[in-house]
N, C-alpha and C positions, 0 to 999 in steps of 0.2 A: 822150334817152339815146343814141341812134344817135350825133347829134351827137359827143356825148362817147367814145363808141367809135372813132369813124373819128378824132377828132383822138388819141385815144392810139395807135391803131397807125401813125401817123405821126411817133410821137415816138420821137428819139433817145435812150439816156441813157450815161454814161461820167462813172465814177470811180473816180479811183486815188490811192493813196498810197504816198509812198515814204518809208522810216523809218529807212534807212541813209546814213549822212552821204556815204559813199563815192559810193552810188548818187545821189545830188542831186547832188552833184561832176561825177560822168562825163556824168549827163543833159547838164547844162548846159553842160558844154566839148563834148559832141555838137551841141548846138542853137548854141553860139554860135560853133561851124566853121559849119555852114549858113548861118548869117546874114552870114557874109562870103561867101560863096560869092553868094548871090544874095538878093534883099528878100522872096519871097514863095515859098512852098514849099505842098504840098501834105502832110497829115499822113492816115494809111491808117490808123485803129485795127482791130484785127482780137482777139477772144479769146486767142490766143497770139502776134500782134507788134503793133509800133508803127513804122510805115515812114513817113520822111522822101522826099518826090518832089519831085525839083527838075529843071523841065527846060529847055532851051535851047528859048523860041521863035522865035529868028531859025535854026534851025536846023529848020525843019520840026517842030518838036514832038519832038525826040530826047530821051530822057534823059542828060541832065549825072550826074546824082547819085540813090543810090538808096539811103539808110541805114536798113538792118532791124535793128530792137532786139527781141532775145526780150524781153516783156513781164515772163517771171515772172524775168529778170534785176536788170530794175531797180523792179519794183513790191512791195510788200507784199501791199497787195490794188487788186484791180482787175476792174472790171464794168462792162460793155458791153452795150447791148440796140441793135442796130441795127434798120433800119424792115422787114428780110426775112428771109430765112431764112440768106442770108449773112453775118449780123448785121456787117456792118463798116459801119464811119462811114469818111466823107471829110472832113475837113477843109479848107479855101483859108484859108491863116495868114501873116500878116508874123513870119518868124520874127525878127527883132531883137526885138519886141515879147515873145515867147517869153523869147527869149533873155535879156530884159529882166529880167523876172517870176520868173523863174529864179536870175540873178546875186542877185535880192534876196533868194532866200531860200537861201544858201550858207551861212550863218551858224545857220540852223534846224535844230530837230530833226529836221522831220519837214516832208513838201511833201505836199501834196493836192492833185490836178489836177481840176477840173469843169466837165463843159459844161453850161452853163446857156441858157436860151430869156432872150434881151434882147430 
């Protein structure tokens, strides 16, 4: 039973939906600026944002790019349990791939974003 405790306070969770066509729209022409900009981005979930970090390492580790989306902008609903008391998740994301998953669902009612344990 310990077991099963220490492996849950180690787990992340995040899900959201968005149910406005507009808002799938904007998500996705943000995500797929990113994804020209650079292959691999860093995504910040946070209770009230979702930040895009992109950063130059031939430059010492500078940040290029920093895109803060209020959350309750562009989600419906949206829940987060991060592993401390700062509840935020970090993400390391090939954003084309994003960007990808995204374009396919521009035609949808509705998008649900989830992290799942692969």
């Amino acid at each position: 039973e310990r077991e099963r405790e220490r492996e849950k306070s180690n787990m992340v969770r995040f899900r959201a939906k968005l149910l406005d066509v507009a808002s799938i729209t904007h998500l996705s022409r943000v995500v797929s600026t990113i994804s020209k900009v650079s292959k691999s981005c860093v995504m910040r979930l946070t209770p009230e944002k979702v930040l895009f970090i992109l950063s130059d390492r031939s430059s010492q580790g500078a940040v290029r790019i920093w895109c803060h989306l209020e959350q309750a902008t562009f989600f419906d609903e949206y829940r987060i349990e991060g592993r401390d008391d700062s509840n935020h998740i970090l993400l390391e994301l090939v954003a084309e791939q994003l960007s990808r998953a995204l374009r396919s669902a521009l035609t949808a009612q509705s998008v649900k974003l989830k992290l799942t344990n692969k």
